[in-house]
C-alpha positions, -999 to 999 in steps of 0.1 A, spaced: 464 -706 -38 495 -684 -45 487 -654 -22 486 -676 9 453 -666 14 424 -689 21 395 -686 -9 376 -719 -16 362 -698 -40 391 -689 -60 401 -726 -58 370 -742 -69 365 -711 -98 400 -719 -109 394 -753 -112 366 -743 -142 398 -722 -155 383 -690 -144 351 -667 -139 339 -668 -174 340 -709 -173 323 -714 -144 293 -689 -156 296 -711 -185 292 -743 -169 267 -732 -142 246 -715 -172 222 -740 -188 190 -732 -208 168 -720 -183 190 -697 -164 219 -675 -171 246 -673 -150 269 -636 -154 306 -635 -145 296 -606 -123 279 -630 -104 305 -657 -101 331 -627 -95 315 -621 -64 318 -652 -51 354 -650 -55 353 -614 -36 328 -623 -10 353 -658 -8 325 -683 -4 300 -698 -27 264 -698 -17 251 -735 -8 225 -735 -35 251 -735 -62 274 -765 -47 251 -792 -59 252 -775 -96 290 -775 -97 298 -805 -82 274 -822 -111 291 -796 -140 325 -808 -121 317 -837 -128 304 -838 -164 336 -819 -174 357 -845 -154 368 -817 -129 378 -833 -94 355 -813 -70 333 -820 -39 318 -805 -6 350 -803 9 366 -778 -19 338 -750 -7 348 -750 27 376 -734 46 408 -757 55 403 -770 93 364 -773 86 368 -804 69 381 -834 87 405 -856 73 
């Protein structure tokens, strides 16, 4: 991130190229998802665990590099 501060997710939204795209590829024809909602990840700086499994598979259908590690804080994850 540029501000030197830790926000998986910022990173993993900015990898989807913002809020509005990762609404869009979280949205599917049985739910909605608002930018308001995915804006609140952002501010809140995590993502809740019931939407990791739905991005890592919309990551992955829009050949975005993404996994479990991208939603956690650095040091959490071991290398």
């Amino acid at each position: 991130m540029s501000n030197n501060e830790t926000n998986p997710a910022a990173d993993v939204v900015a990898k989807f190229g913002g809020l509005t795209g990762t609404a869009r590829a979280l949205s599917g024809p049985t739910k909605q998802y608002a930018v308001s909602t995915v804006q609140g990840w952002v501010e809140r700086k995590r993502i809740p665990q019931e939407h990791w499994e739905p991005l890592i598979k919309a990551a992955k259908a829009a050949e975005i590099d993404l996994s479990v590690a991208d939603f956690l804080p650095p040091g959490l994850v071991a290398a």
